[in-house]
C-alpha positions in Angstrom: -75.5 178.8 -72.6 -78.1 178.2 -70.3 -79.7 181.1 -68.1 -78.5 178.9 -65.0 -76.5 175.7 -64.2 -77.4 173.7 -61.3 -75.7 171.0 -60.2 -78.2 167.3 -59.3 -78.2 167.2 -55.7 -78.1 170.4 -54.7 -80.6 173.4 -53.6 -81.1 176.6 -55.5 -83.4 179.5 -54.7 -84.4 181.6 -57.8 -85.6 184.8 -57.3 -87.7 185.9 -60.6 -88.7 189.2 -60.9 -91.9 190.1 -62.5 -92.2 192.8 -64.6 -95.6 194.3 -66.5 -96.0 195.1 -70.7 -94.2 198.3 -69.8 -91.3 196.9 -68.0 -91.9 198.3 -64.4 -93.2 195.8 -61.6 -95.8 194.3 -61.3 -97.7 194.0 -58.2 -98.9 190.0 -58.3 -99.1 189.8 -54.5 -103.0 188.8 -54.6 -101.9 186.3 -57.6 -104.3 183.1 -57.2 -102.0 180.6 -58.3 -98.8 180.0 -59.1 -96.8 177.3 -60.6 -92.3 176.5 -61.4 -91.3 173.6 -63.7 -88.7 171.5 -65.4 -89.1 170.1 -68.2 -87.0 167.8 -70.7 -87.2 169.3 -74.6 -89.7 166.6 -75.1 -92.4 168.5 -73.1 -92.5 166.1 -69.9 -92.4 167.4 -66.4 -89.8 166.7 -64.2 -89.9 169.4 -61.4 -93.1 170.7 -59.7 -93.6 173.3 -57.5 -96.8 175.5 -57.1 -97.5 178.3 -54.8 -97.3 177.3 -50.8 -94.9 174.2 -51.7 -91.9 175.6 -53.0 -92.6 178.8 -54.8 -93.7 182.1 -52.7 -95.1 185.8 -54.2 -93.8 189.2 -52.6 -95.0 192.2 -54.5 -93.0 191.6 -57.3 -90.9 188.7 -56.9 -91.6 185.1 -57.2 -89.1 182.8 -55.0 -88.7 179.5 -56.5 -86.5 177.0 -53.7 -85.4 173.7 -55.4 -84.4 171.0 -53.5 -81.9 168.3 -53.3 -83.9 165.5 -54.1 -85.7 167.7 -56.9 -83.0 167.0 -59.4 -80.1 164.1 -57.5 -82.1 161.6 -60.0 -82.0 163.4 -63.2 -79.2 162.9 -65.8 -77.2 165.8 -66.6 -78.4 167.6 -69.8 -80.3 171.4 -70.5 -83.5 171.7 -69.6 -86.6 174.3 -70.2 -87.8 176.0 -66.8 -91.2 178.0 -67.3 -93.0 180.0 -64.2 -96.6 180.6 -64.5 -98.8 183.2 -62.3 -102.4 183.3 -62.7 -103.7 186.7 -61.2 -106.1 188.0 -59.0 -108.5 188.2 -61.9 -108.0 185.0 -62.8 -106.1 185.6 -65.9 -103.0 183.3 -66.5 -99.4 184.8 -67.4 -96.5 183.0 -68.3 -94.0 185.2 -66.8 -90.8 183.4 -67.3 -89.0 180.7 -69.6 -85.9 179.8 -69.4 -83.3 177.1 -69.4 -81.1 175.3 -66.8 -78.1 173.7 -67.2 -78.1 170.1 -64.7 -74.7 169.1 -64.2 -73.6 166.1 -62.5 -73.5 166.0 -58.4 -71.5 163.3 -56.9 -72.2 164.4 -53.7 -75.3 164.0 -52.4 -76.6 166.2 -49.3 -77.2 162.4 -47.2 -73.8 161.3 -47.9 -72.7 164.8 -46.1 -74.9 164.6 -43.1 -73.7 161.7 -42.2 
């Protein structure tokens, strides 16, 4: 079973917290980077986001917000999700991987604003 399901078309803020070797937060507020993707079991990216556009640090938590038009286009299947922070002294950390379930919209958010 995937970690989450997701129907295409639709918007979905993850809230990942970040924990440290010991398993208490960790403080990556002065991270320097920071990067959310989807990828197909090949390996190819699908879904970018990086920090400022679509992913955001507090203290401990990294905010990931997908968008409609992030996933209306992709087929339904399971995909791999990975979140990357590279710290304040420049060292990178993947600090989750996961997969998502896509499941087939058939409404999309344009057809309701109309």
């Amino acid at each position: 079973m995937a970690d989450v399901v997701l129907y295409t078309g639709d918007s979905l803020v993850l809230n990942i917290a970040v924990a440290d070797s010991n398993g208490e937060d960790a403080d990556i507020s002065n991270a320097q980077a920071s990067a959310y993707g989807i990828f197909n079991l090949a390996g190819e990216q699908l879904v970018s986001k990086r920090q400022g556009f679509g992913v955001e640090i507090t203290v401990n938590i990294v905010t990931v917000t997908i968008l409609p038009a992030d996933t209306v286009d992709l087929p339904p299947g399971t995909y791999v999700q990975e979140l990357e922070v590279i710290d304040a002294e420049a060292l990178v950390h993947t600090v989750y991987q996961g997969t998502i379930e896509l499941r087939r919209g058939y409404i999309y958010s344009e057809e309701v604003e109309e």
